[in-house]
N, C-alpha and C positions, 0 to 999 in steps of 0.2 A: 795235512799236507796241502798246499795251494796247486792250482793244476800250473802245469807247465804248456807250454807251446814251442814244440818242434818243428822246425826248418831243414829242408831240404833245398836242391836245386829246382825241383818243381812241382813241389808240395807243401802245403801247413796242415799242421798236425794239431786240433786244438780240443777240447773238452765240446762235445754234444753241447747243444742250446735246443731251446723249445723251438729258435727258428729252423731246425735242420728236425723237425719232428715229419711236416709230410715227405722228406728227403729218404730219413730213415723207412718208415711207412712203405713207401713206393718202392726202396729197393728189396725189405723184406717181402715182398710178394713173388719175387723169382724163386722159384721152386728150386732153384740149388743153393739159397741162403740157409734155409734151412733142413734141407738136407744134410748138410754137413755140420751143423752146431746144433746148440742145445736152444733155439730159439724158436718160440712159439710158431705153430700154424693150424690154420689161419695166423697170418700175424695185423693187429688192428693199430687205429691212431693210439688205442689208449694203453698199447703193450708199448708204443715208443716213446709216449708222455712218462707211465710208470719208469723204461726205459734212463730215461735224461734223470730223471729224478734219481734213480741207484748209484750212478754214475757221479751225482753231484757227493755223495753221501759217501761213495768207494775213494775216491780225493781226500776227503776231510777225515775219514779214518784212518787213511793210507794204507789200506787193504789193497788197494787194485786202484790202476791210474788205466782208464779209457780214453783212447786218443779218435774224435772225428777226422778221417785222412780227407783234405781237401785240397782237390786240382782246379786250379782256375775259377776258384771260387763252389766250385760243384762238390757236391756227396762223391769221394770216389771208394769210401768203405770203412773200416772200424780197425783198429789197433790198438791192444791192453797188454799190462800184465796183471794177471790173475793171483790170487793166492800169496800176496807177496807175504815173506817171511822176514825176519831179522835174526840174527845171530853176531856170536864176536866174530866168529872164524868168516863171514860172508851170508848174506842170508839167500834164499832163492824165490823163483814167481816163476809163473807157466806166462807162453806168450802166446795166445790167439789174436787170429784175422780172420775177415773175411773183406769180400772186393766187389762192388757194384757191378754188371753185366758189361757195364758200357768199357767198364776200366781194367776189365780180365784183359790178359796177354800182352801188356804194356808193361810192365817192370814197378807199376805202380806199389806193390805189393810189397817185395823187394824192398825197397827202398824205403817206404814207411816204413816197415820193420827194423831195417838197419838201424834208423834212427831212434826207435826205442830198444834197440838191444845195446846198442851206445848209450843211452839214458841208463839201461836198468847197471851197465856195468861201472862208468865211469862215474854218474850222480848218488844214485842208488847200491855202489858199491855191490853190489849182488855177487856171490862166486858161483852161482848155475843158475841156466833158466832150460825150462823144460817144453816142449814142442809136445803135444798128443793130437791127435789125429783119427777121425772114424777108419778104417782098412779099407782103401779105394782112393781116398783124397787125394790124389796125384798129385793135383796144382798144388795142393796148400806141403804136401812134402817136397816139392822140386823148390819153394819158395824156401822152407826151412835149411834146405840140404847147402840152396843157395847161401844160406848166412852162416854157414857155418857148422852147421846142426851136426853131430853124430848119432845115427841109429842106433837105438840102444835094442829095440825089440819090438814084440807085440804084447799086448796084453790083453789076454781071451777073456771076453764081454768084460773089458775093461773102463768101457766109457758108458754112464749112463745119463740116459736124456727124453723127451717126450715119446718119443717112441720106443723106448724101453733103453736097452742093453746092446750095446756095439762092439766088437773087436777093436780094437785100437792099436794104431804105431804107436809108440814114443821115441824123441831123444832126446839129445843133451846139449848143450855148449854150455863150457867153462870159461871162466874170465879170462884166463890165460892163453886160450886154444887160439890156436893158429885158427882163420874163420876161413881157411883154401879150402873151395866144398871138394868132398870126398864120396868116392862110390855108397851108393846103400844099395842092400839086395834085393829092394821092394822096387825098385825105379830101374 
């Protein structure tokens, strides 16, 4: 699959390049990037070089489509779908983010995500995409719940990653789901 480039009203969305490697770099060094995902720390230039390179390679397999989210030309954070499947009936992918320091609490988030849950349903045909989440991630669940997302639960030491084994939220949105976000019991 060829990458795509997504447009928003104040964002582009495009495939990592080697020129956004000390972008990437610099923003994995905030101690809540990796906190909250499965991504190295220390994280060095040569996890973002190996980085850009998986990413060119998760495209052409069409396994996973990774989106660099860029404001005004800057790193404002990463947008994927993971795992994606095929199927007759609809296939599905997990949808992770994360969001540079400078670009937390601006809607930035939000809105790149829209744009690839639009991708994954309308291009990609997908009929479920899946939200997980380490148990604490507020922001990245108040961002999920925002598009739509319905809580499906927890899963005990469900998420595993460098520092072992996490509890995890998960939820859902279906193709068809009305996206009016709805209560969850964790928020």
């Amino acid at each position: 699959m060829e990458p795509v480039i997504l447009r928003t009203d104040r964002l582009v969305l495009s495939i990592p390049t080697e020129a956004d490697v000390d972008a990437i770099t610099a923003a994995c060094q905030d101690p809540e990037v990796p906190r909250w995902t499965t991504l190295p720390s220390p994280y060095s230039r040569s996890d973002a070089e190996g980085f850009i390179g998986l990413v060119e390679s998760w495209w052409a397999d069409g396994v996973e489509t990774v989106w660099a989210i860029r404001r005004d030309g800057a790193l404002a954070g990463m947008v994927g779908l993971h795992r994606i499947t095929r199927h007759p009936s609809g296939g599905d992918a997990e949808i992770g983010y994360w969001a540079t320091a400078a670009h937390r609490g601006q809607g930035v988030m939000g809105e790149a995500s829209r744009a690839v849950v639009d991708y994954a349903f309308d291009e990609l045909k997908l009929a479920r995409l899946t939200w997980r989440a380490v148990v604490g991630n507020v922001p990245s669940a108040r961002t999920a719940r925002g598009l739509g997302f319905r809580y499906e639960g927890m899963l005990r030491q469900g998420l595993a990653g460098p520092r072992g084994r996490d509890d995890g939220w998960i939820a859902g949105l279906l193709a068809g789901d009305d996206r009016t976000p709805v209560e969850w019991p964790v928020l």
